[in-house]
N, C-alpha and C positions, 0 to 999 in steps of 0.2 A: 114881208114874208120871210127875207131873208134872216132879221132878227128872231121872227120866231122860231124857225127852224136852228139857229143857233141855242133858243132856248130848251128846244127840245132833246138837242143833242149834247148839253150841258147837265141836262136831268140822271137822262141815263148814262152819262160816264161817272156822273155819282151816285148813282144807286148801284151799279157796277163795282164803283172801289168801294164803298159802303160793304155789300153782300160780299166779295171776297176779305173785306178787315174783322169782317166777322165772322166766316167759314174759319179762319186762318186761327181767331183767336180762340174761339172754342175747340176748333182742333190741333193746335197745339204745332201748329206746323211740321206734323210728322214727328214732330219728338217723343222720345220714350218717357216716358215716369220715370224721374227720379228717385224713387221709393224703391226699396227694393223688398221682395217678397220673404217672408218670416220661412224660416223652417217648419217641419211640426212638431218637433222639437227642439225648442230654447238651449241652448249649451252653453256654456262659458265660455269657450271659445266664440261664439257667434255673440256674445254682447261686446267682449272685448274687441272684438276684429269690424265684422260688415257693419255692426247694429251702432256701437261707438262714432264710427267713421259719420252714418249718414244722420244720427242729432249732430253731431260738430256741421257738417254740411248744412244743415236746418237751419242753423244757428245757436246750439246748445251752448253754454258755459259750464267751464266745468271748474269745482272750487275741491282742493283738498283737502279733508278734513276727518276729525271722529265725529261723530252721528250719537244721537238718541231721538227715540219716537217717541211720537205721544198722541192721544186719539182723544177726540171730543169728545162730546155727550152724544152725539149725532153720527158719530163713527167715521167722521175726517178726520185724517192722518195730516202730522207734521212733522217737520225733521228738522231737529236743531243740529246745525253746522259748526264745528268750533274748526275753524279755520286755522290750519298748520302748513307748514314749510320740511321739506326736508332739508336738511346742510351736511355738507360732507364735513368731513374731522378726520383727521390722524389723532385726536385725543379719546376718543372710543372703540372699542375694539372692533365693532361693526362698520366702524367707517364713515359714520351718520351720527346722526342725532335730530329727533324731532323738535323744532321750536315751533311755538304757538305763538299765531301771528295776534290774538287779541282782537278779535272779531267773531264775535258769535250770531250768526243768522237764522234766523226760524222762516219755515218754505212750508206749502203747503206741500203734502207728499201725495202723488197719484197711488189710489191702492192696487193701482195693476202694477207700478213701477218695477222696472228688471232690477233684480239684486243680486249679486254675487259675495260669497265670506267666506274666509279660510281660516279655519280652527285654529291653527299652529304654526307657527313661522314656517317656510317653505313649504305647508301644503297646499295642495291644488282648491282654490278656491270653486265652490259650488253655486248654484243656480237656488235660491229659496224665496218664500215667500215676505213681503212688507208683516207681514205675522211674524214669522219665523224670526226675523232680523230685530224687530222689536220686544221679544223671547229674550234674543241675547244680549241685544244691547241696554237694557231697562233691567237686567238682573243685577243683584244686591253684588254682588261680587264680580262684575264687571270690569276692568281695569283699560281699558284703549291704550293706553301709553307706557303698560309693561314694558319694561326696559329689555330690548332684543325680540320682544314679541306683540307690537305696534298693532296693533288695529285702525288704520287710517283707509279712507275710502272717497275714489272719483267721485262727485256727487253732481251728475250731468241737471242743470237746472235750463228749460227754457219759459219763456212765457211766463217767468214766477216760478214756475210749479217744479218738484221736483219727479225728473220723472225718470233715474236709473240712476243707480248707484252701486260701484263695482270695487269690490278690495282690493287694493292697494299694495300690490309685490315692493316691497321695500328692498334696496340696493342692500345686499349678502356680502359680506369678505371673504373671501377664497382658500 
């Protein structure tokens, strides 16, 4: 009798830690979401600051580089990478100079993806569309690597997929 009652009381102390490892694990043991909630409006400053911080926290990678889009038959989006380096110099007037690392990657691109571009050296980079960005980057007169006026851009990639891509404040001389 006494074995069984030892069996009975072996039952329910694991159906016990059983039902609390799984209260626990679907409720997250009181912890908050890591996620953090979107504005209702997207700003530059919120991709560069909160929305940056938590894909790097995800696990995002992020590759430097000039961009161009391209869109299937089917209206998937792709983003070729030409992978660059910035290098400091005293033999340029800016201080810099871009070198191309010789790696070009092609990512599938999210058509939500966040984008940020800045027309002109020191202007404030804007908030536009994976349309928009492939507008300018895919025009005949294009240049990314104007000398003093760089077109290089964060190109946050997780999962494969590209999914934000933010222009690139190049180091100014004083």
């Amino acid at each position: 009798m006494e074995g069984k009652m030892t069996k009975i009381r072996t039952k329910r102390i694991t159906a016990v830690i059983l039902a609390l490892v799984l209260i626990l694990s679907f409720g997250g043991c009181g912890r908050v979401d890591n996620t953090i909630a979107e504005p209702d409006e997207i700003t530059a400053e919120y991709l560069y600051g909160e929305y940056a911080e938590q894909l790097v926290r995800d696990g995002a990678e992020i590759t430097l580089g000039t961009v161009k889009i391209d869109a299937d038959e089917n209206g998937q989006y792709s983003m070729e990478v030409e992978h660059m380096v910035i290098v400091e110099s005293d033999l340029t007037e800016e201080g810099y100079y871009v070198a191309d690392s010789n790696i070009l990657t092609t990512m599938p691109l999210d058509p939500e993806a966040r984008i940020t571009y800045a027309g002109e050296a020191g202007a404030e980079p804007e908030v536009i569309t994976v349309n928009e960005l492939a507008d300018i980057v895919n025009a005949a007169d294009y240049n990314p690597l104007e000398e003093g006026n760089e077109k290089l851009f964060d190109v946050y990639v997780m999962a494969g997929s590209v999914v934000m891509a933010l222009a690139k404040e190049l180091p100014l001389t004083e």
